[in-house]
BALOBA-1460 file (C-alpha; in Angstrom, 3 decimals):
// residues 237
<rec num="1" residu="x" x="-43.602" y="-122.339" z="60.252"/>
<rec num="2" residu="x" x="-44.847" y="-122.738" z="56.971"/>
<rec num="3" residu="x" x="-43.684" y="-119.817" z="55.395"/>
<rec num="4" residu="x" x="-40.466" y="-120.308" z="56.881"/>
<rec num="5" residu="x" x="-40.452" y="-123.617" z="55.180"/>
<rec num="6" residu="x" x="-41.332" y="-121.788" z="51.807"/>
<rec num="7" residu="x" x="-38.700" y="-119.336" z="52.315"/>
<rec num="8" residu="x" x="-36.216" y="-121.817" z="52.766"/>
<rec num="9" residu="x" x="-37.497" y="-123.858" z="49.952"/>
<rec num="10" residu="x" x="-37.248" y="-120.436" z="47.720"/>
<rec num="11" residu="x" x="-33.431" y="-119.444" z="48.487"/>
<rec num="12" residu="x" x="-32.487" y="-123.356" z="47.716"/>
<rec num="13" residu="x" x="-33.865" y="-122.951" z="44.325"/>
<rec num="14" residu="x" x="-31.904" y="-119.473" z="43.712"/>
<rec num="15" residu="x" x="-29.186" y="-121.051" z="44.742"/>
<rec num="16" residu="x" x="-29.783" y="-123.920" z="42.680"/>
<rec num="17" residu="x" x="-30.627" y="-122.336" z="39.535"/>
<rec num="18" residu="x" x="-27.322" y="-119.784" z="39.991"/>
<rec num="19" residu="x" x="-25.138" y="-122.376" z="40.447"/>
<rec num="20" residu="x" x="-26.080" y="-124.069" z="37.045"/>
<rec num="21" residu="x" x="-25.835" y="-120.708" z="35.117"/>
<rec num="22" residu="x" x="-22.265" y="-120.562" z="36.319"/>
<rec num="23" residu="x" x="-20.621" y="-123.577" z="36.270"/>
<rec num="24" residu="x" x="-19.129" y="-124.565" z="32.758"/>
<rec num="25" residu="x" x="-20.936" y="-127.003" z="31.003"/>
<rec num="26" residu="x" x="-19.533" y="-130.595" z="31.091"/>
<rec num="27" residu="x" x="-16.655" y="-131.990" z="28.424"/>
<rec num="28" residu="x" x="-19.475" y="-133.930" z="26.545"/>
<rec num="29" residu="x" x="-21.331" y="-130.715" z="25.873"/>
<rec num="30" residu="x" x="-18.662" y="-128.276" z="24.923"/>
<rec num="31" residu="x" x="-18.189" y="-127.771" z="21.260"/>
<rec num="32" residu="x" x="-14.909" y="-126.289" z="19.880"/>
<rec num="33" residu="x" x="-14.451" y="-122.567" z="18.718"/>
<rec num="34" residu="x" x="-13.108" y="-121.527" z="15.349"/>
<rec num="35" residu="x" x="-10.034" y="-119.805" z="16.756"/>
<rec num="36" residu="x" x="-9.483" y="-123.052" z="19.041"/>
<rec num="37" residu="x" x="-9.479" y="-124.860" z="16.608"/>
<rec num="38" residu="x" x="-7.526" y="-123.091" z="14.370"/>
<rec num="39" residu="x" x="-4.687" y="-122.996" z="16.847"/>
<rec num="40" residu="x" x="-4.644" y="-126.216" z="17.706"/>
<rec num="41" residu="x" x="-4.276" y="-127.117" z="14.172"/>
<rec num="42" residu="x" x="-1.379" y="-125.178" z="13.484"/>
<rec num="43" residu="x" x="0.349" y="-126.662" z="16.856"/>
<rec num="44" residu="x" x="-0.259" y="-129.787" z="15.545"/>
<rec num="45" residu="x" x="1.651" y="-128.830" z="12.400"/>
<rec num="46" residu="x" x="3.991" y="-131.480" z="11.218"/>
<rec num="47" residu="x" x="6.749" y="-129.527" z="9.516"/>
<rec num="48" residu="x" x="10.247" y="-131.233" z="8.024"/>
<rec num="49" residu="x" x="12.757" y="-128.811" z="8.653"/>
<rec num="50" residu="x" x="15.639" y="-130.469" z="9.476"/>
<rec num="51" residu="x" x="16.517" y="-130.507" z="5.723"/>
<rec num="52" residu="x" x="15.829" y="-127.958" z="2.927"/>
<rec num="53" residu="x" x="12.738" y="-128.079" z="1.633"/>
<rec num="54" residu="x" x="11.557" y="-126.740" z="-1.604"/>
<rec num="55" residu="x" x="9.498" y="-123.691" z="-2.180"/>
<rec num="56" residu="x" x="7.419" y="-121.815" z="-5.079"/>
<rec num="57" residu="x" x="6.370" y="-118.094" z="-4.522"/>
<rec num="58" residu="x" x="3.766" y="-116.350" z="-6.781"/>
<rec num="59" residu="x" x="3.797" y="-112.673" z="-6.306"/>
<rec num="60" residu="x" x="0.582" y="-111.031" z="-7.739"/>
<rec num="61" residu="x" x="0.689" y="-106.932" z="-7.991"/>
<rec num="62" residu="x" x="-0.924" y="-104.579" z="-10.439"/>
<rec num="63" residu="x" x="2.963" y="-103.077" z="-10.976"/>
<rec num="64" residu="x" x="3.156" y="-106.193" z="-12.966"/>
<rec num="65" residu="x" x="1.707" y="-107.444" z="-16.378"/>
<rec num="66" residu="x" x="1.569" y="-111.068" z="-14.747"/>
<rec num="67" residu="x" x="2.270" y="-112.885" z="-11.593"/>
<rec num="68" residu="x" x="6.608" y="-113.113" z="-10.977"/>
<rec num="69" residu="x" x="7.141" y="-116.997" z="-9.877"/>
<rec num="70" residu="x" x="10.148" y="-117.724" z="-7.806"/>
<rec num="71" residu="x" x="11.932" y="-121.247" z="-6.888"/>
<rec num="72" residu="x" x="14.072" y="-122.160" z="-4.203"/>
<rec num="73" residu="x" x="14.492" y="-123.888" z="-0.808"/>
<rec num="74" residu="x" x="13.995" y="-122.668" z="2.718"/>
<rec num="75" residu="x" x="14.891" y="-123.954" z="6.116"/>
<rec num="76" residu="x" x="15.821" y="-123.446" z="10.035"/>
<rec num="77" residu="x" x="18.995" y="-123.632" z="11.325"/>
<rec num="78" residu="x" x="20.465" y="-124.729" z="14.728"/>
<rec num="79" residu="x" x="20.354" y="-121.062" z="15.477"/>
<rec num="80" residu="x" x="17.036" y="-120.064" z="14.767"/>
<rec num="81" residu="x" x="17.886" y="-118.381" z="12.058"/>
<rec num="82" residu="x" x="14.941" y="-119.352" z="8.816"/>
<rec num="83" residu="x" x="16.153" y="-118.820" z="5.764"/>
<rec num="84" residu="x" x="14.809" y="-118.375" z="2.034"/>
<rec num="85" residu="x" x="17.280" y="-119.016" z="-0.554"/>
<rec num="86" residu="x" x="15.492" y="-118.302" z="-4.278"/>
<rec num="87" residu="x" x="17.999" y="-119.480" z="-6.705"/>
<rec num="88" residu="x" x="15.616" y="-119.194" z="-10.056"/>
<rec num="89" residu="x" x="14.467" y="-116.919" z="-11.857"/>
<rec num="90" residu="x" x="17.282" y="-114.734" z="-9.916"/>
<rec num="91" residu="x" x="19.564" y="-115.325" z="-7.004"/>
<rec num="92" residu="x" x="18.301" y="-114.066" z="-3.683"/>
<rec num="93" residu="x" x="18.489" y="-114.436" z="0.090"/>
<rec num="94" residu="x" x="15.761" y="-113.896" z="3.003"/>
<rec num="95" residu="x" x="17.194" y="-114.476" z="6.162"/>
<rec num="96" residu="x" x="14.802" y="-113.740" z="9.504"/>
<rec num="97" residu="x" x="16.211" y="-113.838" z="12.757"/>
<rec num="98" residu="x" x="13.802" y="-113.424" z="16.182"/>
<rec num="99" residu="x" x="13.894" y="-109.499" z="15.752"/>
<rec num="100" residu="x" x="15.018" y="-108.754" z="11.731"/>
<rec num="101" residu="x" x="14.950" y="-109.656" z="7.729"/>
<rec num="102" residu="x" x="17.556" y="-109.480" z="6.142"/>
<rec num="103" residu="x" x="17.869" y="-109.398" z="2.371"/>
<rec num="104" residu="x" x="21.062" y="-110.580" z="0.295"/>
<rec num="105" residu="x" x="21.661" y="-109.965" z="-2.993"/>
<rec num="106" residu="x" x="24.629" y="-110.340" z="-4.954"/>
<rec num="107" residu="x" x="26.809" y="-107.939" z="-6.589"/>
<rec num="108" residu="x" x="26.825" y="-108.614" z="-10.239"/>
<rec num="109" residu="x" x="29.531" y="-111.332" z="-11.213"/>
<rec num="110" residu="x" x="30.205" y="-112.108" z="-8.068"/>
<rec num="111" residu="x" x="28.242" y="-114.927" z="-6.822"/>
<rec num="112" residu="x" x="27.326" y="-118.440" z="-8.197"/>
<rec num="113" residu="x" x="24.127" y="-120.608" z="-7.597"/>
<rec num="114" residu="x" x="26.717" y="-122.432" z="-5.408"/>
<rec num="115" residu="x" x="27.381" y="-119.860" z="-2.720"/>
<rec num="116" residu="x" x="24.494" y="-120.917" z="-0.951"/>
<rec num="117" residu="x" x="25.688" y="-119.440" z="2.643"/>
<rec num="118" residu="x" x="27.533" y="-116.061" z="1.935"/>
<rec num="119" residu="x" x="29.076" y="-115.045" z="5.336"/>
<rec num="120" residu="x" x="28.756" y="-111.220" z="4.747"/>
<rec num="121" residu="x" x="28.085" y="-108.690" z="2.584"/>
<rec num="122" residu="x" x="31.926" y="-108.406" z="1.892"/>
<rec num="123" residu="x" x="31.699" y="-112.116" z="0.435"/>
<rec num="124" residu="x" x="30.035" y="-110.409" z="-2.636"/>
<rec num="125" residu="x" x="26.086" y="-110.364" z="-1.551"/>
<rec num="126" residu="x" x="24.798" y="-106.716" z="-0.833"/>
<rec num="127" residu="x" x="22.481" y="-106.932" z="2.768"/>
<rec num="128" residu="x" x="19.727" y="-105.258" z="3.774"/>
<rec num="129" residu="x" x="18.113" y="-105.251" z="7.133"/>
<rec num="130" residu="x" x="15.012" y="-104.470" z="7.982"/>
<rec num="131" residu="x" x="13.518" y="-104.621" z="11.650"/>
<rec num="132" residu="x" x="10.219" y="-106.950" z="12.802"/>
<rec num="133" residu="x" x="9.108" y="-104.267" z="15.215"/>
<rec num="134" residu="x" x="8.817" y="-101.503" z="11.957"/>
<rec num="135" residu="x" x="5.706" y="-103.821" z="11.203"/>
<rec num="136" residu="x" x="6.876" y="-103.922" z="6.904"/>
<rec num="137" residu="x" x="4.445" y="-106.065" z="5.829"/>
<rec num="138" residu="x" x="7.306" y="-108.898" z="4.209"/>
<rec num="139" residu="x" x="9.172" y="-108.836" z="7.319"/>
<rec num="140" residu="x" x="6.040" y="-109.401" z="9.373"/>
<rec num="141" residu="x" x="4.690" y="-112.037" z="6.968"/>
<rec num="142" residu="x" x="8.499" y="-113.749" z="6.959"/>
<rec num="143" residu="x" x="8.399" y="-114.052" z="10.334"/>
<rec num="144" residu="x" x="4.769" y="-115.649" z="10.586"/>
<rec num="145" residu="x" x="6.114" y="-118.292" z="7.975"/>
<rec num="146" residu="x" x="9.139" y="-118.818" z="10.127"/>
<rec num="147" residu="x" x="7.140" y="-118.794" z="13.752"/>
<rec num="148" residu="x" x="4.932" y="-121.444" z="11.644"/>
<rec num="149" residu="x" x="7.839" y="-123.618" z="10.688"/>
<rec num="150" residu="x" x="9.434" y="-123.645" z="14.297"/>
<rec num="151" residu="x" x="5.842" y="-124.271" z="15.770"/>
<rec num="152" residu="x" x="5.802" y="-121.152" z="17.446"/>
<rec num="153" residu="x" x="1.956" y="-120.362" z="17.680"/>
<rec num="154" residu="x" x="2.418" y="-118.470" z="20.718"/>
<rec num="155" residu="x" x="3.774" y="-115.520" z="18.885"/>
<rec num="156" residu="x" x="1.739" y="-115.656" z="16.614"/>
<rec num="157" residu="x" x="-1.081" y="-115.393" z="18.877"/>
<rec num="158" residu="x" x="0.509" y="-112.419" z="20.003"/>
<rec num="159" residu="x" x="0.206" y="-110.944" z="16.923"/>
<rec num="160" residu="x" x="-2.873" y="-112.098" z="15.011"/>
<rec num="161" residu="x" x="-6.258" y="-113.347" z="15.842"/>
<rec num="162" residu="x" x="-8.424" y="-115.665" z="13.530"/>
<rec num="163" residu="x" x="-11.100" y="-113.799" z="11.367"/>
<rec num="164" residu="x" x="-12.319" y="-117.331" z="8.954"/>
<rec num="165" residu="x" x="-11.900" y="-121.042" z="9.860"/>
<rec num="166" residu="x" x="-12.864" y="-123.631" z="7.021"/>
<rec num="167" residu="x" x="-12.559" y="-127.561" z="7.327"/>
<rec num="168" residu="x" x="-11.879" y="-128.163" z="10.643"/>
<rec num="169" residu="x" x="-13.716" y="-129.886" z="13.217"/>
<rec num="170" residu="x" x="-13.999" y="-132.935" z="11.128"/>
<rec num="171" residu="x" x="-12.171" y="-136.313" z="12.806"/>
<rec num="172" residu="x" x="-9.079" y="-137.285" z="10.946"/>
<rec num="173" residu="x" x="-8.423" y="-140.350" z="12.603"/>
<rec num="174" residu="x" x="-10.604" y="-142.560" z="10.793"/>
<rec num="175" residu="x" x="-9.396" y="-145.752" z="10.100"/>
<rec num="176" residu="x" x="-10.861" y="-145.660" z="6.552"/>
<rec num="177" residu="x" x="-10.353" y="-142.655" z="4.564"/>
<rec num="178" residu="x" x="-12.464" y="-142.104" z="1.012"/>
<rec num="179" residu="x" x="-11.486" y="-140.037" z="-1.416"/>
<rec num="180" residu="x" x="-14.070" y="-137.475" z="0.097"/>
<rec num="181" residu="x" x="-13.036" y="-137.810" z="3.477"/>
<rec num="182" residu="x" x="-9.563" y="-136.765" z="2.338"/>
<rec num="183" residu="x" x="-11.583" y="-133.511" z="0.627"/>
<rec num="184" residu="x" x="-12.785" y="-132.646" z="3.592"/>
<rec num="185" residu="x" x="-9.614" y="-132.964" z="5.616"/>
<rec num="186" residu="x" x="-8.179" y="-130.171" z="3.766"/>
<rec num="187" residu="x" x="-8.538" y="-126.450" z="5.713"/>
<rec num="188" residu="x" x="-8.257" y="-122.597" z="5.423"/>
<rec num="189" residu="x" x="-7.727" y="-120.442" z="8.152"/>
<rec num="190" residu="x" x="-7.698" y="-116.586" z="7.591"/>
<rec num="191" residu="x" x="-5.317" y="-114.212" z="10.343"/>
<rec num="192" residu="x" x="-5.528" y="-110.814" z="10.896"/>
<rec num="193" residu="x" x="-3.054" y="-108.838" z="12.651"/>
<rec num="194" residu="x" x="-3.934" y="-107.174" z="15.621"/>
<rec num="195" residu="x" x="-2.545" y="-104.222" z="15.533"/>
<rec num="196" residu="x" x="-4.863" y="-101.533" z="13.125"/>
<rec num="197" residu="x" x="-1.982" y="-99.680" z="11.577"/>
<rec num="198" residu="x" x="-0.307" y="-103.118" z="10.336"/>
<rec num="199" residu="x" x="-3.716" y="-104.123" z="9.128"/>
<rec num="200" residu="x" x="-4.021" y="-101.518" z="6.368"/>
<rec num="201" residu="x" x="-0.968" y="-102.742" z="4.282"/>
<rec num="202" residu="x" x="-1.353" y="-106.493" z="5.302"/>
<rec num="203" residu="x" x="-5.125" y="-106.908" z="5.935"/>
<rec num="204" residu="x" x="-4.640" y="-111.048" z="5.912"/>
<rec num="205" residu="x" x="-1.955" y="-114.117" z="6.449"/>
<rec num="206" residu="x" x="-3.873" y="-116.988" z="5.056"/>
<rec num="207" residu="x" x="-2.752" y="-120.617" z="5.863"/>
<rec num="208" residu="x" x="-3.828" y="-124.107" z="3.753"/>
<rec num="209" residu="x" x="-3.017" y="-127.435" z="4.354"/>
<rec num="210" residu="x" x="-4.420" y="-130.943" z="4.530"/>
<rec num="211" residu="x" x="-4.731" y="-132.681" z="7.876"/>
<rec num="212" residu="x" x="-1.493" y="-131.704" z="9.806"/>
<rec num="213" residu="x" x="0.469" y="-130.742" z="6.592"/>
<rec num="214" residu="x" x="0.774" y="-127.132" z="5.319"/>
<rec num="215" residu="x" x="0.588" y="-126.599" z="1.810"/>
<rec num="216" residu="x" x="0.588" y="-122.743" z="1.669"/>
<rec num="217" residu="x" x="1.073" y="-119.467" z="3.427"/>
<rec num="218" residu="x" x="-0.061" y="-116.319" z="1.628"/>
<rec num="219" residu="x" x="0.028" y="-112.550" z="2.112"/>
<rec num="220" residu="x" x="-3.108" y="-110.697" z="1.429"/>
<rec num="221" residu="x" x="-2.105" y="-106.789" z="0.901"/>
<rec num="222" residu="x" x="-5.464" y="-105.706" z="-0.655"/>
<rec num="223" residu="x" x="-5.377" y="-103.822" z="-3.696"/>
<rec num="224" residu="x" x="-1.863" y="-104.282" z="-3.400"/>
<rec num="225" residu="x" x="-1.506" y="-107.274" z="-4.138"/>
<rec num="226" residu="x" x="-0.586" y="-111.041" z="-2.839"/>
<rec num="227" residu="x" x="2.358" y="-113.192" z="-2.432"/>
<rec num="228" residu="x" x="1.714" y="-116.988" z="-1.517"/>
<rec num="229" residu="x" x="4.902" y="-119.445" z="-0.448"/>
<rec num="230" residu="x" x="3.857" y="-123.129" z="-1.307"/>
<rec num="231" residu="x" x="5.588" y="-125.790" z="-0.003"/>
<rec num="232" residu="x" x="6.407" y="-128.246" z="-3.323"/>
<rec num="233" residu="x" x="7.212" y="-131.069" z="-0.916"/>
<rec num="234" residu="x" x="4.439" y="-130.574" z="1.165"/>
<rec num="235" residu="x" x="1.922" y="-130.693" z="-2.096"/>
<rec num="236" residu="x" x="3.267" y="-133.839" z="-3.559"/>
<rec num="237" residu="x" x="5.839" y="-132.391" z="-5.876"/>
């Protein structure tokens, strides 16, 4: 009887100590991941579309003797349809729907800083279209700034996974905020595509913002180069 007791007392404990390597650990004791974290920031984006909102882009490249600065305004239509619209130093269009970029330039002579929504190509802009699923490293990047602005972190899930997290995991809600506490609210998070082929012309998309604002989005290309989008609204200017 006894070492039937002992045996029963033994397979308790197994079952005991089994149970409590595979149950999840409780709410209080889970700590966040990077990539959690990262994604739930950039769901939590708060982004203001509805209107046009200004833009600077710095494109750095050793084919030129210094970095080429562009101005404009971007935005989202009722269709979907994100557009960048650079209208200094030169007059340019980037249009990206859910499966293409499109480029518009205009013929010379033909268009004014005023034509702000040429129809067609016939209307005096030259087009060029370039598919999302070729994986060209501006259409690709495009379309994660566009999948950012319409809160689409799905897709871009689909597409990237996060390789460097810094700032997060620090509250924001604090009633009182110092000057250092605002410091610290700022973040980086680093994306790398997925897919290996893509990865050799666009090794990184890297994101910076301050609490649930984004401030930049830039294209890491290596030795080729970088282009960073910053949103002048979003940065106080």
């Amino acid at each position: 009887m006894r070492g039937l007791t002992f045996l029963i007392f033994g397979l308790a404990l197994l079952a005991t100590v089994a149970t409590a390597e595979t149950e999840p650990p409780s709410d209080d004791t889970q700590t966040l991941t990077p990539a959690f974290a990262a994604w739930a920031r950039l769901a939590s984006l708060e982004l203001p579309i509805e209107t046009p909102l200004p833009f600077e882009e710095v494109v750095e490249s050793r084919m030129f003797k210094a970095p080429q600065r562009a101005e404009g305004v971007l935005w989202i239509d009722d269709a979907g349809r994100f557009t960048m619209a650079i209208d200094d130093p030169k007059l340019e269009q980037r249009v990206v729907t859910h499966d293409a970029l499109i480029l518009r330039r205009p013929r010379r002579g033909s268009v004014t800083v005023n034509d702000a929504e040429p129809a067609a190509a016939s209307t005096g802009w030259v087009e060029r279209r370039l598919s999302i699923d070729d994986q060209r490293p501006l259409a690709i990047f495009l379309a994660s700034l566009r999948r950012l602005l319409d809160a689409d972190v799905s897709a871009l899930k689909q597409q990237f996974r996060v390789d460097q997290v810094t700032g997060l995991g620090v509250r924001e809600d604090a009633e009182s905020a110092t000057a250092a506490d605002a410091a610290v609210r700022s973040w980086q998070i680093r994306l790398c595509p997925q897919d290996e082929r893509l990865a050799k012309r666009l090794p990184a998309v890297e994101l910076a913002g301050e609490a649930a604002t984004l401030l930049s989005i830039a294209a890491d290309r290596g030795r080729r180069g970088r282009q960073t989008v910053r949103l002048l609204s979003a940065s106080g200017r």
